[in-house]
C-alpha positions as a printed Julia matrix, in Angstrom:
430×3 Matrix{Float64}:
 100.71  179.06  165.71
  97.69  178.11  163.32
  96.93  174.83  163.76
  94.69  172.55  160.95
  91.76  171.2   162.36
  90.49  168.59  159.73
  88.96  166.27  161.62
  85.18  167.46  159.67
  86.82  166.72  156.42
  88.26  163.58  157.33
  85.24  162.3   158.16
  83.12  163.52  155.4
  86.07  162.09  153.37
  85.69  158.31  155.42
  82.57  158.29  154.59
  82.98  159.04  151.14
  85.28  156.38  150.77
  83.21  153.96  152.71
  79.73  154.71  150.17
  82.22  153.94  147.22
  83.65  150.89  148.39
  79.63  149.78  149.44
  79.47  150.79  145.76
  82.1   148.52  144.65
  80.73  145.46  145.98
  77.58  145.53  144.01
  78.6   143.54  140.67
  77.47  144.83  137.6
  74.71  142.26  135.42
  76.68  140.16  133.16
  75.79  140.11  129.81
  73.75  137.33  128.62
  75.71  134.73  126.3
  74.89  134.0   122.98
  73.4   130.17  122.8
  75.37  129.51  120.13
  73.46  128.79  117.5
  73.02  131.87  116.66
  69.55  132.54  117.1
  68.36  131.93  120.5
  68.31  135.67  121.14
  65.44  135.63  117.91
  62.72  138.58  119.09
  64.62  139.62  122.26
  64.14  143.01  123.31
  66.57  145.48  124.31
  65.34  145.43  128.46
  66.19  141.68  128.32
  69.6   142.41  126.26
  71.32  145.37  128.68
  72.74  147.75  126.54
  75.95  150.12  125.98
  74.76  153.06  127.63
  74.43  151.09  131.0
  78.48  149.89  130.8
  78.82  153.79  129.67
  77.22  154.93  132.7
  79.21  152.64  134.83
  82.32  153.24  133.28
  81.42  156.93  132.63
  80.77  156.7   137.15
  83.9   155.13  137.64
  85.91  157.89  135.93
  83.94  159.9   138.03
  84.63  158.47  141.33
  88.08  157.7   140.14
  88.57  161.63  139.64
  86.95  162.7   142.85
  88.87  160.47  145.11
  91.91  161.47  142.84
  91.09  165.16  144.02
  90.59  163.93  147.53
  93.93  162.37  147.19
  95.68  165.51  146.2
  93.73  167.74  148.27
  95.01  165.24  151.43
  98.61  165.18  150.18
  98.8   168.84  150.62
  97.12  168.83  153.84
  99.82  166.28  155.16
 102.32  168.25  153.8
 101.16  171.34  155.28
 100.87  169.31  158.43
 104.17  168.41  157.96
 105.91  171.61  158.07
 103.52  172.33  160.98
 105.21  169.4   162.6
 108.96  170.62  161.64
 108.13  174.11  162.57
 106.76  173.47  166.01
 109.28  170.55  166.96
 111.44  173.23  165.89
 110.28  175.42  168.59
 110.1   172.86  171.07
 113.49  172.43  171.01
 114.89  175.82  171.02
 112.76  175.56  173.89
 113.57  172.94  175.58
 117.16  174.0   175.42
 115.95  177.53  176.94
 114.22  174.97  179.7
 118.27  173.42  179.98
 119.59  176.83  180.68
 116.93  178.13  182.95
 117.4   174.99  185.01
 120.82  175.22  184.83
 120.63  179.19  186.12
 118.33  177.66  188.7
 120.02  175.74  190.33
 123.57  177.94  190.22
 120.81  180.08  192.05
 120.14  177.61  194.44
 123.54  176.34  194.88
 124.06  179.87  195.58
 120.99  180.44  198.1
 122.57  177.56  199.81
 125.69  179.12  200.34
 124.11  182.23  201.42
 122.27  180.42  204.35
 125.57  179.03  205.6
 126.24  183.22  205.69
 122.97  183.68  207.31
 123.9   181.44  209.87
 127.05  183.07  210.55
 125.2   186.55  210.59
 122.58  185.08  213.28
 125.33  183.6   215.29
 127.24  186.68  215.15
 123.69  188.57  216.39
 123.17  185.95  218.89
 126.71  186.87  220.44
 126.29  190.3   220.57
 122.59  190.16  222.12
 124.01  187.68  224.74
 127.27  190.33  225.43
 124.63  193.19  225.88
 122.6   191.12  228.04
 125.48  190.12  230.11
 126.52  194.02  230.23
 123.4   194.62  231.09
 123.28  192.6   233.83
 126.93  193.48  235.28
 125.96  197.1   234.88
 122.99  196.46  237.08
 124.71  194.68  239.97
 127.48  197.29  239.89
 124.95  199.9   240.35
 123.66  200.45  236.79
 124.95  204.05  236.45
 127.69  206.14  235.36
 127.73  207.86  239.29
 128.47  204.83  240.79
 131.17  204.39  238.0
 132.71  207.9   239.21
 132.15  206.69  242.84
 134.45  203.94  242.26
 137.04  206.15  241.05
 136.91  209.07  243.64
 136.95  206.01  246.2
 140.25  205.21  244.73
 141.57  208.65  244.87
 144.06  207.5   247.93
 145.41  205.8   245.38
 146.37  207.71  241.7
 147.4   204.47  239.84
 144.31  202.68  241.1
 142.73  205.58  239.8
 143.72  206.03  236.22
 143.32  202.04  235.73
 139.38  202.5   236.92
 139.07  205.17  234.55
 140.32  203.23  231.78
 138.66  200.46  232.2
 135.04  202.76  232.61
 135.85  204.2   229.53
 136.94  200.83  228.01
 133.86  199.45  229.36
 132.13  202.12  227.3
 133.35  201.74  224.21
 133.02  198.02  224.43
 129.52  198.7   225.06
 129.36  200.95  221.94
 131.13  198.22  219.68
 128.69  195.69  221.0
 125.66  197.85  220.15
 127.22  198.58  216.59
 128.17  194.53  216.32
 124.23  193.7   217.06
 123.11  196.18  214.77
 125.13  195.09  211.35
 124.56  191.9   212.16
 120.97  192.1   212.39
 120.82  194.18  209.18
 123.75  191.74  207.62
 120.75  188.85  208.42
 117.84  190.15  206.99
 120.02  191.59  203.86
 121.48  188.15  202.89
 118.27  186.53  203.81
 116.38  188.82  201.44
 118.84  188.45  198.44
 118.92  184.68  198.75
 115.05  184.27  198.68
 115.16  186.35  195.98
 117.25  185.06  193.54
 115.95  181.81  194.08
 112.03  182.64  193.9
 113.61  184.22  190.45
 115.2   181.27  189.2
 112.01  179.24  189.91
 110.0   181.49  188.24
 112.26  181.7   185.19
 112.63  177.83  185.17
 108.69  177.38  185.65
 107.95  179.68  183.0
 110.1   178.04  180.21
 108.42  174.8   181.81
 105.08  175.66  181.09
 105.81  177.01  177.56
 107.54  173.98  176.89
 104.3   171.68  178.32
 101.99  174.13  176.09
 104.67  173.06  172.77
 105.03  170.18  173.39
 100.64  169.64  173.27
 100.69  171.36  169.74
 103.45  168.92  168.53
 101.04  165.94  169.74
  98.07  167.43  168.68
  99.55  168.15  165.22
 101.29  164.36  165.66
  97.2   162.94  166.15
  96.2   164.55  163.26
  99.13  163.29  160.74
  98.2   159.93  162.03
  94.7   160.6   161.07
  95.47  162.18  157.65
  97.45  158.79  156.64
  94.53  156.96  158.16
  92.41  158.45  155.61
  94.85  158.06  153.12
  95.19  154.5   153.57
  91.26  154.57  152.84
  91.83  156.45  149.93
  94.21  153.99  148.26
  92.33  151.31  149.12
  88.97  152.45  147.76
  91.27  153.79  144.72
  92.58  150.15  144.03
  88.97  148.88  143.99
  87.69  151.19  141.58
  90.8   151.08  139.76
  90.15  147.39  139.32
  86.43  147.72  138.66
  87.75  149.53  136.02
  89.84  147.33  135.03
  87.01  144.87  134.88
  84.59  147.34  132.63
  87.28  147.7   130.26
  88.17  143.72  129.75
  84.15  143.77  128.96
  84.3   146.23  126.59
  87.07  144.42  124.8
  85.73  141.55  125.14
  81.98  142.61  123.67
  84.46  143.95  120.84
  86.3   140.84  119.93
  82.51  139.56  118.09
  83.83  142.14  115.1
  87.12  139.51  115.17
  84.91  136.43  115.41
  82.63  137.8   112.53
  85.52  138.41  110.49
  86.93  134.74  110.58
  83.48  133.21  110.29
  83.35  135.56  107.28
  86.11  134.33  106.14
  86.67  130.63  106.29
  83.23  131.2   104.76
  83.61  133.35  101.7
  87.15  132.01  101.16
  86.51  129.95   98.1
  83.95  132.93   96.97
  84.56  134.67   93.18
  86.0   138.36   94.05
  83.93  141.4    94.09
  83.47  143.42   90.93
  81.51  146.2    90.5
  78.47  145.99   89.7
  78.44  142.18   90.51
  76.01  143.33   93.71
  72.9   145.82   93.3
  72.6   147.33   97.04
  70.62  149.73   98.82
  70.31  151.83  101.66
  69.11  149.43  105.3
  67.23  152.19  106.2
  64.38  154.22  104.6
  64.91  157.41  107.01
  67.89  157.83  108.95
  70.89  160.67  109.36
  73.81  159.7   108.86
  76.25  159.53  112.01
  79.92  158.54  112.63
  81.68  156.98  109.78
  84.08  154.23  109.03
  87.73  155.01  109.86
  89.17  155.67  113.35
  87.69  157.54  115.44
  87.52  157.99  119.51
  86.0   155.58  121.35
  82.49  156.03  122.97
  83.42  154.45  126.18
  86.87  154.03  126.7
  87.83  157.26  125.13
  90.57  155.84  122.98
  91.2   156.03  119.44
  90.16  153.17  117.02
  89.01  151.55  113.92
  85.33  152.07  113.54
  84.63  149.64  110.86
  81.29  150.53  110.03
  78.5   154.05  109.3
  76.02  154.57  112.02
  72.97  155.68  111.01
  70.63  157.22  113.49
  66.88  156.72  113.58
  64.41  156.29  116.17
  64.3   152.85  118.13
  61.78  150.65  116.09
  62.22  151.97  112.74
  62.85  148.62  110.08
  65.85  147.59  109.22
  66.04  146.21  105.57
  68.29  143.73  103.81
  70.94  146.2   101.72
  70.76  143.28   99.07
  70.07  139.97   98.37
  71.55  136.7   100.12
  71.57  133.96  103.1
  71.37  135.35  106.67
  74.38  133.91  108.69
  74.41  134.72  111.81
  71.39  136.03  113.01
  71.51  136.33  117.33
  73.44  138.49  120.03
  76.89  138.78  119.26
  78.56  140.96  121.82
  79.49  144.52  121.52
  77.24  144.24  118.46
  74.4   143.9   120.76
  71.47  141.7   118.66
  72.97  140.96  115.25
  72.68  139.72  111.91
  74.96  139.11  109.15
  74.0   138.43  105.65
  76.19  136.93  103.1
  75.87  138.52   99.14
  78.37  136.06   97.25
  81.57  137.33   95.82
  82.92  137.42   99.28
  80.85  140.19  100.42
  79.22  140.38  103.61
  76.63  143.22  105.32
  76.53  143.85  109.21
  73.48  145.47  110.68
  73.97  146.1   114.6
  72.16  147.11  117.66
  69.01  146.08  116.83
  65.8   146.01  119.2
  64.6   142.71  117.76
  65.56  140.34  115.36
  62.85  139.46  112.28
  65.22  136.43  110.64
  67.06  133.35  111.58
  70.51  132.27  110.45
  69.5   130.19  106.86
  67.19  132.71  105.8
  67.33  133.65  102.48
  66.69  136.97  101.91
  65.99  139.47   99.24
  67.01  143.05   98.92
  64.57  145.56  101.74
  62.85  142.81  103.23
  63.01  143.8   106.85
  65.29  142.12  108.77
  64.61  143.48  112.17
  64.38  147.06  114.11
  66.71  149.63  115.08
  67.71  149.8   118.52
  70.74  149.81  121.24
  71.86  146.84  122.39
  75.5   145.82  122.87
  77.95  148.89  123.16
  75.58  151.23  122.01
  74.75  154.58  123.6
  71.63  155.69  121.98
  69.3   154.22  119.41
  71.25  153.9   115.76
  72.27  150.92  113.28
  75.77  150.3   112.75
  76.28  148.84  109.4
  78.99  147.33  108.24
  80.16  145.67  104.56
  83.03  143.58  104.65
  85.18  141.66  101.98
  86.39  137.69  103.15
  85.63  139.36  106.36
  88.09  142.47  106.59
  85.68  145.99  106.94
  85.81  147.9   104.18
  84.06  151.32  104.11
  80.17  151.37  103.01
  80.21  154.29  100.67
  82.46  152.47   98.89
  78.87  150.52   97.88
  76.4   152.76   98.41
  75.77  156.73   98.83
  74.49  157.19  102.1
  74.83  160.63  102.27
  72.41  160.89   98.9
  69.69  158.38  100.33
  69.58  160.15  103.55
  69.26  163.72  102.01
  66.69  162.11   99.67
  64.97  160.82  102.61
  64.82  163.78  104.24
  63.3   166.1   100.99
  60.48  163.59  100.46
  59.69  164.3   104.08
């Protein structure tokens, strides 16, 4: 049988589970709170902020480590259940074995039950050899005193020959003598032979039966190691396995934890949108026209739009509710039109922030900025510079996300200005 020897693996895989949970305990930086008034965070830069990319990259190496201990996982389960039908197969064997072991022993000791009874023979064979050797002997013997020879036999009778009845009877008895003699010789041979016959079979079978019953023994001893072996290493296997769940629930909840961030960074669009507007609420509504705006960048491409799209992080649909547009980090943001800056700070997923208000309940956002240039109260005036593109918040690479909003609900940007003309404009006076 082909027996898994996984011990390697299963430490490489300890170990593996060990450096994550090490991992684990390290706490990611929390972000730094807003001071609430909106413009403590005035001139910060994005080292001091922590940006998107870095809860990306730990989310991003969660998945990761998630997936590979997943795999692990998998590749284990089959490995126990491979084990497994190890385990049946050889118990399987054991037993068929084990009963063999039953019969043998069973066979074995019929054979010795029967050696047993073949001794009791022996002894009657040696008994009946001991008889005869002691009537030869005693023949023998008689045969000497009388003379030892057949002429002093025939002496006796001629002796007798006065007498013809006394004759005949010593004749008789000579030749009776004889035969007796013969029978006696015949008795001590088959006996002897009888002896060492029975002795020979009853050894025999029994060194057989212990050899049978020790052979099955052995093979039984030798199963009965790979069912223990194979029993050590399922015990290992769900060992391991316990490790693997455990460092799984970890990073499952430091998952957990990453993603209440993220959706909690992204609850500052909600919070902008009811400042908005209890703000605005009492505002004249929008007509076009009403607003002159421009683009809040001079040079920029223009990225992902408004509308739902997957998210960069979490990898889930949703409601992007503003235009990126990329540029370098650095490059000046401007004011898209005139009004009163009002919030002006970090605010979240939004990373460093500032809102401007335009009258007739309209509102612009400009995100992820490197520093802030204004303070909430500012009055502003369409392109002054506001601050300077960057990637704070949940932002994974240098862009602005701007936003327009109406009493605080996102509305789409082209809806106000062509983007897609300004930055193809840009791009020709290049």
């Amino acid at each position: 049988m082909t027996l898994l020897h996984p011990r390697p693996t299963i430490r490489l895989l300890t170990a593996a589970v060990l450096l994550v949970l090490t991992a684990m305990t390290v706490a990611p930086a929390p972000a730094r709170a807003d001071n609430g008034n909106g413009t403590g965070d005035h001139g910060s830069s994005t080292e001091e902020l922590g940006d998107g990319t870095n809860i990306k990259a730990d989310y991003d190496e969660v998945l990761g480590q998630e997936a590979k201990l997943e795999q692990a996982a998998d590749i284990a389960a089959q490995r126990r259940a491979a084990l497994a039908v190890q385990m049946a197969g050889a118990q399987k064997q054991l037993d068929a074995t084990r009963l063999q072991l039953e019969q043998t022993t069973s066979v074995f000791m019929a054979k010795v039950r029967a050696r047993n009874a073949t001794r009791s023979k022996l002894r009657a064979a040696e008994h009946r050899l001991a008889v005869a050797t002691a009537e030869l002997r005693r023949q023998a013997i008689s045969s000497y005193v009388a003379g030892g020879t057949d002429h002093e036999t025939l002496a006796v009778v001629v002796a007798s020959t006065n007498d013809v009845s006394a004759t005949g009877r010593t004749l008789s008895y000579a030749s009776a003598v004889v035969d007796h003699q013969n029978a006696l010789v015949r008795e001590f041979t088959a006996a002897r032979k009888a002896r060492d016959r029975v002795a020979a079979r009853a050894e025999a079978a029994a060194q057989s039966a212990t050899d049978a019953r020790d052979g099955v023994a052995k093979v039984a001893s030798d199963q009965q190691g790979t069912v223990d072996h194979l029993d050590d290493l399922a015990k290992q296997e769900a060992q391991a396995a316990a490790w693997q769940e455990l460092a799984l629930q970890q990073l499952r909840g430091r998952k957990v934890e990453i993603e209440a961030r993220v959706v909690s960074l992204e609850k500052e669009s909600d919070s902008i949108g009811l400042l908005l507007a209890e703000r605005q609420k009492d505002q004249p509504a929008y007509t076009p026209g009403s607003i002159t705006f421009r683009a809040p960048l001079a040079h920029f491409t223009v990225g992902s739009g408004f509308g739902m799209r997957m998210h960069p992080i979490l990898h889930y649909t949703r409601l992007h509710a503003g235009q990126d547009l990329d540029a370098p980090a650095g490059t000046p943001i401007m004011a898209a039109a005139s009004g009163t800056v009002l919030v002006a700070g970090l605010r979240g997923g939004y990373g460093n922030c500032v809102v401007i208000g335009h009258g007739h309940g309209i509102a612009t956002v400009y995100a992820h900025q490197s520093r802030l240039l204004v303070q909430v109260g500012d009055e502003v005036k369409a392109g002054d510079v506001i601050g300077a593109v960057g990637t704070t918040g949940l932002s994974t690479g240098p862009h602005l996300h701007f936003e327009t909003r109406v009493k605080g609900v996102p509305v789409d940007p082209t809806n106000f200005i062509d983007l897609e003309g300004v930055a193809e404009a840009s791009r020709a006076t290049d």
